[in-house]
C-alpha positions as CSV (number, residue, x, y, z in Angstrom):
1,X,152.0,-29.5,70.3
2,X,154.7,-30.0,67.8
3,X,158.0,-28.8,67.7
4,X,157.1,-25.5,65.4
5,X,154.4,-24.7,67.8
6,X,157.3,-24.2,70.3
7,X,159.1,-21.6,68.2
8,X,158.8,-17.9,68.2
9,X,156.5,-16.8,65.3
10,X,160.0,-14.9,64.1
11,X,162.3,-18.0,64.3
12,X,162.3,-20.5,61.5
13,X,163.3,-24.3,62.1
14,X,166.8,-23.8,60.8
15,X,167.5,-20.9,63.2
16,X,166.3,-22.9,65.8
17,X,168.5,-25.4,65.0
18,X,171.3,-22.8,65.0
19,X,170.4,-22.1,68.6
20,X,170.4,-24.9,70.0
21,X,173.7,-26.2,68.6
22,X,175.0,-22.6,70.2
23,X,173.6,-23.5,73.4
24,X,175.2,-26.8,73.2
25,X,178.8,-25.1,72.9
26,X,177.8,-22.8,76.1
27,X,176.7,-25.4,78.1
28,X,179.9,-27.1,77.5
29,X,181.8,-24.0,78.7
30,X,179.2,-23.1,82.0
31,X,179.7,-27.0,83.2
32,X,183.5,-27.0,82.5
33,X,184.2,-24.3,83.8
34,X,181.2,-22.9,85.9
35,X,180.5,-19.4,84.1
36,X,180.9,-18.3,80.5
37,X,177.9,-19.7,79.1
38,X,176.6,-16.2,78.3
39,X,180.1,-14.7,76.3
40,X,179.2,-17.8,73.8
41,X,175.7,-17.5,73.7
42,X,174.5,-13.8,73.5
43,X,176.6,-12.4,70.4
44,X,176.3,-15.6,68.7
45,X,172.2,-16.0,69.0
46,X,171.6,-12.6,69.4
47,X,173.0,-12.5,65.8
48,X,169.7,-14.6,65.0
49,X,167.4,-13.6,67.1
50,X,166.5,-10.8,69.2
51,X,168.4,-9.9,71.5
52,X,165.6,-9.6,74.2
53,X,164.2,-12.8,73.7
54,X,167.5,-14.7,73.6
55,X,168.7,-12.8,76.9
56,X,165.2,-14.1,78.7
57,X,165.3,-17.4,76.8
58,X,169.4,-17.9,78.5
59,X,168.1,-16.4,81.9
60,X,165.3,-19.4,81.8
61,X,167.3,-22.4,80.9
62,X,170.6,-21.1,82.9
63,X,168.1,-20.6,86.0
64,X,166.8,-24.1,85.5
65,X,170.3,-25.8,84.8
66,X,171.7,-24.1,87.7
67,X,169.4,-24.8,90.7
68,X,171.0,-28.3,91.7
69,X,173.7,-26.6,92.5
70,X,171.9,-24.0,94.7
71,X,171.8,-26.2,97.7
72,X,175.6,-27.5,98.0
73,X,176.6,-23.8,97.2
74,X,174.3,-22.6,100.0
75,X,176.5,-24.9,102.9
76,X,179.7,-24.4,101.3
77,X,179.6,-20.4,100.2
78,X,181.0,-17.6,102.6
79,X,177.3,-16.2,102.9
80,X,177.9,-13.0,104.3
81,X,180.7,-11.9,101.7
82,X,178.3,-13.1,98.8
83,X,174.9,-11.0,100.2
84,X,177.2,-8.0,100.3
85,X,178.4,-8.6,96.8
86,X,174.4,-9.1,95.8
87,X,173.5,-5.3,97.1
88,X,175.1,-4.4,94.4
89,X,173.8,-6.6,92.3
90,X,170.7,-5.3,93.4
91,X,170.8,-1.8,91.9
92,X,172.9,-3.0,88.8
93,X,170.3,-6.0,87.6
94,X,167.7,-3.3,87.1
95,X,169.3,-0.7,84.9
96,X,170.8,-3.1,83.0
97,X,167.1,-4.9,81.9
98,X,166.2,-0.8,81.4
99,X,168.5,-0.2,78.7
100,X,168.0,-3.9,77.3
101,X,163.7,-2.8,77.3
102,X,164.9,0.0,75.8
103,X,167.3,0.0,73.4
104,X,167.1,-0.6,69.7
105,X,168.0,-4.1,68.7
106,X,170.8,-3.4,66.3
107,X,172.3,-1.0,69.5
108,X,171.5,-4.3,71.3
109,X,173.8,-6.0,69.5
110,X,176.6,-3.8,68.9
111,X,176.5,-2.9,72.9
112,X,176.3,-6.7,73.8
113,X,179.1,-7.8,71.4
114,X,181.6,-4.9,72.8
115,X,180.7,-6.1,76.2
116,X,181.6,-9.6,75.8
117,X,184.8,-9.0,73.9
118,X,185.8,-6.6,76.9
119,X,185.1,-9.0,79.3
120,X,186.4,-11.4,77.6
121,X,189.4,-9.6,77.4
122,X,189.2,-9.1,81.1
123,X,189.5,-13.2,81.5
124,X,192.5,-13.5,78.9
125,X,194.5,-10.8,81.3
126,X,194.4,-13.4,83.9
127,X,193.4,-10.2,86.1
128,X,192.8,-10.5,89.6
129,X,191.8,-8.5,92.5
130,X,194.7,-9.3,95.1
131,X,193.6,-5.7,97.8
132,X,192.2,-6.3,101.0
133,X,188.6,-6.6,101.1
134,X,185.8,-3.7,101.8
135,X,182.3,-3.2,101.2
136,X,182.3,-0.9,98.7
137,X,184.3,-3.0,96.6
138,X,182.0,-6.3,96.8
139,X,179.2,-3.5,96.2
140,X,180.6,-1.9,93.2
141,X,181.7,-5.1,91.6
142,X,178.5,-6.8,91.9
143,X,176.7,-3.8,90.5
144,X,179.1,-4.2,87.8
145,X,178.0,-7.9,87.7
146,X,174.4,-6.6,88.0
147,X,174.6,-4.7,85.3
148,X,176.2,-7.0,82.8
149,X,173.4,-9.6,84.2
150,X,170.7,-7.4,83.1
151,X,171.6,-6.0,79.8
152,X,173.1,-9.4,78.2
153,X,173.5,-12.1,81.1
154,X,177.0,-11.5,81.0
155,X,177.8,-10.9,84.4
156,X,180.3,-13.6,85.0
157,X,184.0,-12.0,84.5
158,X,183.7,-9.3,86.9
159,X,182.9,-11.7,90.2
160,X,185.1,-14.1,89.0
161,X,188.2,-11.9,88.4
162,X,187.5,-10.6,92.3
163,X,186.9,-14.2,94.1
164,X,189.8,-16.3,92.1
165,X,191.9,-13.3,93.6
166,X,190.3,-13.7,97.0
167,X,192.9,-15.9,99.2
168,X,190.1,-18.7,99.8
169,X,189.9,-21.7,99.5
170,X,188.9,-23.3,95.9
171,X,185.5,-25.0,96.5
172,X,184.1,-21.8,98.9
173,X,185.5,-19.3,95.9
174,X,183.4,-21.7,93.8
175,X,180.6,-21.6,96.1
176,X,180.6,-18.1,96.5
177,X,180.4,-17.5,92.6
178,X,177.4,-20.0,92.4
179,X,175.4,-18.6,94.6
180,X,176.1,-15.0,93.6
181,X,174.8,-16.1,90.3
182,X,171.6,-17.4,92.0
183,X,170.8,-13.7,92.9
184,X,171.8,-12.1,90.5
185,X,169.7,-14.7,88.4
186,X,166.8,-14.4,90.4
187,X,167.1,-10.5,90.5
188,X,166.8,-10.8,86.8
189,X,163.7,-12.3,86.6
190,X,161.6,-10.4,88.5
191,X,163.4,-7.3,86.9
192,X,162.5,-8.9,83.5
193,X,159.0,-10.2,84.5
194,X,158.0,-6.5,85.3
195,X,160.1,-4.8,82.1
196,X,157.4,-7.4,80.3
197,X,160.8,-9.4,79.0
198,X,160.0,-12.9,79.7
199,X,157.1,-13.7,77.3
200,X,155.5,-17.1,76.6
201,X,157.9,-17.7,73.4
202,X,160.4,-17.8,75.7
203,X,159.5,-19.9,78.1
204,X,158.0,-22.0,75.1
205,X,161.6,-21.5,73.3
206,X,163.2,-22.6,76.6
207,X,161.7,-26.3,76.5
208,X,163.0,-26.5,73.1
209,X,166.5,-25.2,73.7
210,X,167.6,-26.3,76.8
211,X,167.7,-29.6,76.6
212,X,170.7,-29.0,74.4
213,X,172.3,-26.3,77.2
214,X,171.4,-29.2,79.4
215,X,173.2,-31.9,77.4
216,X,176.5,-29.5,77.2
């Protein structure tokens, strides 16, 4: 099979070309700096493409990019604060994929682009959660996370903001975010598998774009 054959009937050769060099740029910012692949990725190819297919096609190639760090996260993570963190997490993944199933795709896109540049503004604050820690917080934060995940992938800002707050060591903060996204990632798919959201162009899309996510 050639490389067209790999392409969704609806995206031409030069749009897959735009992709991939966006996916490039975002896995330049998810290796740097461990999250933040997704505020690049979804208003930029989502302006292409739609906005379902590219939220399953980043889901794939960030699930597949991601799993060698599962293991070293796994030994490293505080476990018990990250499972409570993924209850939430639990309930958000799923009415986020609803709305994405359901929405128009220009709503899509105007919803997904006012997310990202809230949550991006969320990073530039330099914002932190510095209270003590309780349940319902993890909960309601990874919900939040959950959410973002399931509508647009975008689910990054909120955990970090709370763990870089967290007075915990660096590399268990980084482990904790890690395998939160592991979860939350895998929470997705099935949520995504059922909503009929990952299709065979985009696991066919995913061969040809994430070698460049790779590469970044």
């Amino acid at each position: 099979m050639n490389l067209t054959g790999l392409l969704p009937t609806d995206i031409g050769l030069n749009a897959a070309v735009a992709i991939c060099a966006i996916a490039l740029v975002s896995g330049i910012a998810r290796g740097f700096s461990g999250f933040g692949s997704a505020l690049i990725f979804m208003p930029l190819a989502s302006s292409i493409a739609a906005p379902r297919l590219v939220a399953a096609l980043l889901l794939i190639i960030d699930l597949v990019g991601s799993a060698p760090l599962i293991p070293n996260a796994w030994k490293q993570a505080d476990r018990r604060a990250t499972a409570i963190m993924a209850l939430g997490a639990l309930a958000g993944v799923p009415i986020g994929t609803w709305f994405l199933s359901r929405l128009e795709p220009v709503t899509t896109r105007w919803i997904i682009s006012a997310f990202v540049f809230a949550l991006l503004l969320l990073l530039l604050s330099g914002w932190r959660y510095r209270g003590r820690d309780r349940a319902a917080i993890s909960i309601g934060i990874g919900g939040l996370a959950g959410f973002c995940s399931g509508l647009a992938q975008t689910g990054g800002p909120p955990i970090v903001g709370y763990w870089l707050g967290r007075p915990i060591a660096s590399a268990i903060q980084r482990a904790n975010i890690v395998l939160f996204f592991a979860a939350s990632d895998f929470f997705s798919l099935v949520s995504y598998a059922l909503s009929g959201l990952i299709t065979m162009d985009a696991i066919r899309f995913a061969i040809v774009v994430g070698p460049a996510y790779g590469i970044g």
